[in-house]
PyMOL commands that place a pseudoatom at each C-alpha (Angstrom):
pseudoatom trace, name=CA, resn=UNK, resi=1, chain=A, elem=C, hetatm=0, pos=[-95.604, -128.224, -5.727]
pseudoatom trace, name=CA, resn=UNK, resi=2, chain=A, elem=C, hetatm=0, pos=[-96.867, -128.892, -8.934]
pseudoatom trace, name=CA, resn=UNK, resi=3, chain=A, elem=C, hetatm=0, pos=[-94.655, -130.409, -11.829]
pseudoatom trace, name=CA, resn=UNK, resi=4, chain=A, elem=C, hetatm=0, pos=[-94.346, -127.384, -13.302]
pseudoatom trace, name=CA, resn=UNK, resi=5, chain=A, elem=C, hetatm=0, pos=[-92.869, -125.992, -9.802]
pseudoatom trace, name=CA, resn=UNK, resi=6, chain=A, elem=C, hetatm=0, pos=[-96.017, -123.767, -8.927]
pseudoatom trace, name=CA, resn=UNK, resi=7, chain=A, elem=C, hetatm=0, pos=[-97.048, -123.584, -5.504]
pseudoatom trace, name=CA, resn=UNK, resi=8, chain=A, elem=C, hetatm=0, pos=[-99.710, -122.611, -3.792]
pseudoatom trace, name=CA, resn=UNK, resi=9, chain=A, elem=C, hetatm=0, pos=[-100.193, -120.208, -0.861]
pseudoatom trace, name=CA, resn=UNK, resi=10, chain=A, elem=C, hetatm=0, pos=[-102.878, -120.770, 1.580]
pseudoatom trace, name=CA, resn=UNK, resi=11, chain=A, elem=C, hetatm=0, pos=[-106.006, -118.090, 1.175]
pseudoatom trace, name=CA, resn=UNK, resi=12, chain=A, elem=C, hetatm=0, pos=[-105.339, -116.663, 5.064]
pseudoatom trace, name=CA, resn=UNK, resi=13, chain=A, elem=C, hetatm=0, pos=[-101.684, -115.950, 4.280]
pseudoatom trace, name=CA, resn=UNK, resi=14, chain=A, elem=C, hetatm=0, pos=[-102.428, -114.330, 0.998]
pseudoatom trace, name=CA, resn=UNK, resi=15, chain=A, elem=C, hetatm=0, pos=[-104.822, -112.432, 3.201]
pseudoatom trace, name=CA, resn=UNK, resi=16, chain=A, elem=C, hetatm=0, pos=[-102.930, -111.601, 5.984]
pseudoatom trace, name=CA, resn=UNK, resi=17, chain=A, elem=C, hetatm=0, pos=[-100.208, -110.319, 3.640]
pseudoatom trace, name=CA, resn=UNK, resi=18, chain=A, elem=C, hetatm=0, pos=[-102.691, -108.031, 1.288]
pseudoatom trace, name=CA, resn=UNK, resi=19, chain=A, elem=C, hetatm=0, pos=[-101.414, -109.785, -1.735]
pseudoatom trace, name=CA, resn=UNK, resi=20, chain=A, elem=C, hetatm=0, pos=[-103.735, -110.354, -4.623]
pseudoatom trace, name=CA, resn=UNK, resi=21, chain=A, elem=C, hetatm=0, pos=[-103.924, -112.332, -8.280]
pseudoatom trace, name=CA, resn=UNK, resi=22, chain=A, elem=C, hetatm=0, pos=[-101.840, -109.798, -10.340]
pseudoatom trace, name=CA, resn=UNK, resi=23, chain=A, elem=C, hetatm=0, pos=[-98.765, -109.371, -7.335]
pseudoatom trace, name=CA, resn=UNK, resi=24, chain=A, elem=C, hetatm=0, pos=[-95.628, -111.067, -8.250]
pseudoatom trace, name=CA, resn=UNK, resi=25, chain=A, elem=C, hetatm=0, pos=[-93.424, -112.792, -5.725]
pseudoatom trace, name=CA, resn=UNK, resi=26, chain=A, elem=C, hetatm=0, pos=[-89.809, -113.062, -5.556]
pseudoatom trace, name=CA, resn=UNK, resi=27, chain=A, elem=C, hetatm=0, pos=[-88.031, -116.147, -4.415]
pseudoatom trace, name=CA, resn=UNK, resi=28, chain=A, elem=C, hetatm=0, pos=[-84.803, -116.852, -2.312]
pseudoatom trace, name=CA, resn=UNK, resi=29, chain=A, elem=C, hetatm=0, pos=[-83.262, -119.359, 0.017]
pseudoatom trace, name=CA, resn=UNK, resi=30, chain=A, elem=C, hetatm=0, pos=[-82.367, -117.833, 2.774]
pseudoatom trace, name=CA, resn=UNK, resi=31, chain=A, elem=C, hetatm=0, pos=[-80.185, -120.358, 5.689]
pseudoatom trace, name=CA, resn=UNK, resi=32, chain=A, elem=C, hetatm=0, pos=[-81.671, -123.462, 4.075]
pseudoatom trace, name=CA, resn=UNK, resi=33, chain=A, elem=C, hetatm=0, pos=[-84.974, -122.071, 3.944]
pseudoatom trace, name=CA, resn=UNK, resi=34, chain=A, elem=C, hetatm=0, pos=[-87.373, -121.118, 1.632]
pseudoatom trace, name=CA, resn=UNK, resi=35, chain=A, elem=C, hetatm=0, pos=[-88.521, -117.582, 1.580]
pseudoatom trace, name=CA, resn=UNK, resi=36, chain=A, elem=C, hetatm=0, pos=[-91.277, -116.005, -0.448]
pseudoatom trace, name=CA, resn=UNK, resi=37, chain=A, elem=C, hetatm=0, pos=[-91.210, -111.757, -0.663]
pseudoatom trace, name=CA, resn=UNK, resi=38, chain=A, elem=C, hetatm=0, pos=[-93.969, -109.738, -2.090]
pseudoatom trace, name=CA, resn=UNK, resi=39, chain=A, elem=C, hetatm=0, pos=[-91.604, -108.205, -5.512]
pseudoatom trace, name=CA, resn=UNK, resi=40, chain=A, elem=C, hetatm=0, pos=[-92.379, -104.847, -5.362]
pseudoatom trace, name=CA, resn=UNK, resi=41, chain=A, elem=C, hetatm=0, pos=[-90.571, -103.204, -8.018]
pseudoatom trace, name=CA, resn=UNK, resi=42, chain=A, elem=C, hetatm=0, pos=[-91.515, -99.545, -8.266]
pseudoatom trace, name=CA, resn=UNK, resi=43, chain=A, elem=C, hetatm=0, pos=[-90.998, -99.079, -4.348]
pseudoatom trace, name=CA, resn=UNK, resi=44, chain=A, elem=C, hetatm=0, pos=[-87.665, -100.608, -4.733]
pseudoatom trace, name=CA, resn=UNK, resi=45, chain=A, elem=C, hetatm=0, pos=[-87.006, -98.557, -7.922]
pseudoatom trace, name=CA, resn=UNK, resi=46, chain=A, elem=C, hetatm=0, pos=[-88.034, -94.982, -5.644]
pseudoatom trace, name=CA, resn=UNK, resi=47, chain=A, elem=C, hetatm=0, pos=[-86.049, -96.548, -2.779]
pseudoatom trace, name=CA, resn=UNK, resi=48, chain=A, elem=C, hetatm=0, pos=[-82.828, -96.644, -5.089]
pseudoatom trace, name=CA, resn=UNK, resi=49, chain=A, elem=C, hetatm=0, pos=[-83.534, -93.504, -7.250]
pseudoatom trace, name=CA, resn=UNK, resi=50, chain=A, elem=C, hetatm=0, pos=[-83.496, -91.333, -4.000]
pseudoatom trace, name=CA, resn=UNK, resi=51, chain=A, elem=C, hetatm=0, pos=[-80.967, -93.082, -2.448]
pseudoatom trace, name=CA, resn=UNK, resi=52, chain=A, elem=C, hetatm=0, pos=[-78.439, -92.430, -5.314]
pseudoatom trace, name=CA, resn=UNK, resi=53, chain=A, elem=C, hetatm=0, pos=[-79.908, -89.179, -6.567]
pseudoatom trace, name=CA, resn=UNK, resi=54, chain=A, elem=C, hetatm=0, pos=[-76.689, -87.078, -5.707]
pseudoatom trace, name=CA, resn=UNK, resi=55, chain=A, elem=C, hetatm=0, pos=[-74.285, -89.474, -7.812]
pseudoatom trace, name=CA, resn=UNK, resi=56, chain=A, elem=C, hetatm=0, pos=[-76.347, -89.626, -10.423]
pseudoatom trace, name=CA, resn=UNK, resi=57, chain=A, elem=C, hetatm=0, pos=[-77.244, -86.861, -13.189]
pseudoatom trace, name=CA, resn=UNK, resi=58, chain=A, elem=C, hetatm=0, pos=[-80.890, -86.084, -13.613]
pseudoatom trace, name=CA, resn=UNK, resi=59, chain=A, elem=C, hetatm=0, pos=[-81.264, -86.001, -16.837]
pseudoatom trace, name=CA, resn=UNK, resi=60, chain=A, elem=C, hetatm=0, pos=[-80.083, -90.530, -16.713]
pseudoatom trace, name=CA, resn=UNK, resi=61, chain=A, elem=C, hetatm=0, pos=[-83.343, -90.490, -14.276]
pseudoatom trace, name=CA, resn=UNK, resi=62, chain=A, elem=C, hetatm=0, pos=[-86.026, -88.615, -16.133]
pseudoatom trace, name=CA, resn=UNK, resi=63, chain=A, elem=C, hetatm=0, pos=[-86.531, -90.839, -18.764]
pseudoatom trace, name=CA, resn=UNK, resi=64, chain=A, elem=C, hetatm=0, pos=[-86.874, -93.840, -16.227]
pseudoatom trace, name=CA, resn=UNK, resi=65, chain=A, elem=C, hetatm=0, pos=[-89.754, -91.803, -14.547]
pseudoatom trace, name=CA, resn=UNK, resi=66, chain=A, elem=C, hetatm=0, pos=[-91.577, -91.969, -17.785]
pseudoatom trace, name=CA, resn=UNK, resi=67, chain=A, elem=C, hetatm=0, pos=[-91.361, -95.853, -17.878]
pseudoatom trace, name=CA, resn=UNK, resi=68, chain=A, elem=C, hetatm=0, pos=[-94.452, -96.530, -15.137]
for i in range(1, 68): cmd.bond("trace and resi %d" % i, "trace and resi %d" % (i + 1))
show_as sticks, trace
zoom trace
């Protein structure tokens, strides 16, 4: 870890995983460990949107659809 708290991950797990320069990573601690996940926003956004789609009016989602 660098003094700025930047880490690096090793080439084969970056390729393993399919993540590249511009993909952002989220950080937790999960049980005392570390864990890195791939942050993928939009896919979390859809996840939500269609998840709450019946409790929500459509015309609070349309303008979020216009945000990508």
């Amino acid at each position: 870890m660098t003094s700025k708290g930047q880490v690096t991950v090793p080439a084969d797990i970056r390729h393993k995983l399919g993540l590249s320069t511009s993909d952002k990573l989220r950080v937790k601690e999960v049980k005392g460990q570390i864990v890195f996940e791939k942050d993928d926003y939009w896919s979390e956004f859809e996840r939500l949107q269609k998840k709450y789609k019946n409790t929500v009016r459509k015309e609070v989602l349309r303008p979020l659809l216009f945000l990508r």
